[in-house]
PLY file of the C-alpha trace (Angstrom):
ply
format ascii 1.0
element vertex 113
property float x
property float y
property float z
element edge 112
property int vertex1
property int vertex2
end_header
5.65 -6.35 -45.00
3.64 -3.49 -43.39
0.75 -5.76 -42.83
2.02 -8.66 -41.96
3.30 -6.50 -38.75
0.15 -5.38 -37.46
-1.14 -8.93 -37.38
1.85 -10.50 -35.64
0.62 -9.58 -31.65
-2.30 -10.55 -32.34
-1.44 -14.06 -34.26
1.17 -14.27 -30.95
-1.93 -12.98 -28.56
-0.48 -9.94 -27.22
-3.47 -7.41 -26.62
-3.65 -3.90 -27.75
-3.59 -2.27 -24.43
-0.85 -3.43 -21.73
-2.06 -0.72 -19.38
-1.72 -1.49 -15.77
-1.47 -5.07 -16.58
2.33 -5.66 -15.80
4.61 -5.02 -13.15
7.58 -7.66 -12.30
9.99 -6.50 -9.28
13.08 -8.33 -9.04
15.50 -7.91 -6.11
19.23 -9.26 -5.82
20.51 -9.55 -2.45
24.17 -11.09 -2.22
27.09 -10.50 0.44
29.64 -8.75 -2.03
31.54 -5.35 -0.85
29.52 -2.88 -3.41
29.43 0.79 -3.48
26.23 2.58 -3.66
27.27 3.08 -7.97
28.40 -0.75 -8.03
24.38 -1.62 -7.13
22.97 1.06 -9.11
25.10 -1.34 -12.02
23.94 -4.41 -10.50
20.13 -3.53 -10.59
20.47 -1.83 -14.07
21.98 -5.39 -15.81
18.85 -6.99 -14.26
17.02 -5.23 -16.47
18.60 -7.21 -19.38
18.02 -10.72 -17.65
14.22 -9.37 -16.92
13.68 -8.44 -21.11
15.28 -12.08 -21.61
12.09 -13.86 -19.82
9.02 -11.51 -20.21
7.98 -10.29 -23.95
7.50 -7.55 -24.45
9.06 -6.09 -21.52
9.64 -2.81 -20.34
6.26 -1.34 -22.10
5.12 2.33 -21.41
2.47 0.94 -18.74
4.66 -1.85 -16.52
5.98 -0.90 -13.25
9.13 -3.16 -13.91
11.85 -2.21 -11.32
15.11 -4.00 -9.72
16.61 -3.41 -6.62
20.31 -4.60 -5.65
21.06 -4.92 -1.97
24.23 -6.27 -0.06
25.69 -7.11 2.95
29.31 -6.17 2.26
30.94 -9.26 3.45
32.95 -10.50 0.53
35.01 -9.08 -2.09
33.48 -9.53 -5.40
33.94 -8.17 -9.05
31.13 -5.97 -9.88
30.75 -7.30 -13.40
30.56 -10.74 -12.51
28.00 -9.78 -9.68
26.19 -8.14 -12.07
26.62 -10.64 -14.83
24.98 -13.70 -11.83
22.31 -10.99 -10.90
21.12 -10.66 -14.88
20.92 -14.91 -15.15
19.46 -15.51 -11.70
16.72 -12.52 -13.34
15.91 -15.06 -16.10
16.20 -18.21 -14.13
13.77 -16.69 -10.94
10.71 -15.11 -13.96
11.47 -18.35 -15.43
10.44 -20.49 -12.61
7.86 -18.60 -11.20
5.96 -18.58 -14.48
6.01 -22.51 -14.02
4.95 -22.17 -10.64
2.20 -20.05 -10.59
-1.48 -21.06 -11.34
-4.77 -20.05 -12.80
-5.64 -16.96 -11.39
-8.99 -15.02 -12.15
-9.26 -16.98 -15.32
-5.67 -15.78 -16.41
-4.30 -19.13 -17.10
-1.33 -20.98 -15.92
1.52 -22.09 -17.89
0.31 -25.27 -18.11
-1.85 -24.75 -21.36
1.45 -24.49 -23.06
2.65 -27.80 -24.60
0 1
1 2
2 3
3 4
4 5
5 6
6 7
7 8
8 9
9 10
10 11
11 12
12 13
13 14
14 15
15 16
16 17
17 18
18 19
19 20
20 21
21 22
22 23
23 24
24 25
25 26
26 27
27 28
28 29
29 30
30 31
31 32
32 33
33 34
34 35
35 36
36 37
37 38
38 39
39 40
40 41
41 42
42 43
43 44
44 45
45 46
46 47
47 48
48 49
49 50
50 51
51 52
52 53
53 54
54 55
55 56
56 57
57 58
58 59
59 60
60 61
61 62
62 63
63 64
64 65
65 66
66 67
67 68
68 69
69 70
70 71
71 72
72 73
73 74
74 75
75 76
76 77
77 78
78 79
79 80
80 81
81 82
82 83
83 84
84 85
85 86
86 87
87 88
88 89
89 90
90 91
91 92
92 93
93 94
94 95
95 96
96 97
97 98
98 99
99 100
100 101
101 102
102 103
103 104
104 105
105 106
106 107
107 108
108 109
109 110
110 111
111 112
């Protein structure tokens, strides 16, 4: 129902206005053989693991961005690289919103039970 919609962000208390609010970076470093195309793929999927842990993600006024790096030492499947890079995404937002506390009166996640 149409206005049951527009009361749902604030009943979950999202704000109107996300601007400049938002920014995650994420970077995956690993020692697989990759080609320049096989990070681009890497960094993309971590994308998906970031959208898993932050809601809403990917909004019109975040900054969110991934970088892949690697060293080149072992032979890896880029899928399966990729696939590791997208969990460790959710895992690493995961654990840093347990770690992190009250900032500026932006609480921690501690008020969440």
């Amino acid at each position: 129902h149409p206005s049951i919609r527009s009361h749902i962000p604030q009943a979950m208390g999202i704000r109107e206005s996300f601007e400049g609010t938002n920014t995650t970076l994420m970077i995956c470093a690993c020692n697989a053989h990759l080609s320049k195309t096989d990070l681009y793929k890497v960094a993309e999927r971590m994308h998906n693991g970031m959208a898993r842990a932050i809601m809403p993600a990917h909004t019109s006024w975040d900054g969110d961005v991934t970088f892949a790096l690697s060293s080149g030492t072992v032979s890896a499947d880029v899928d399966t690289v990729a696939h590791l890079a997208s969990l460790m995404t959710t895992q690493a937002i995961q654990r840093a919103v347990r770690a992190a506390k009250e900032l500026h009166g932006c609480p921690d996640a501690s008020i969440i039970h």
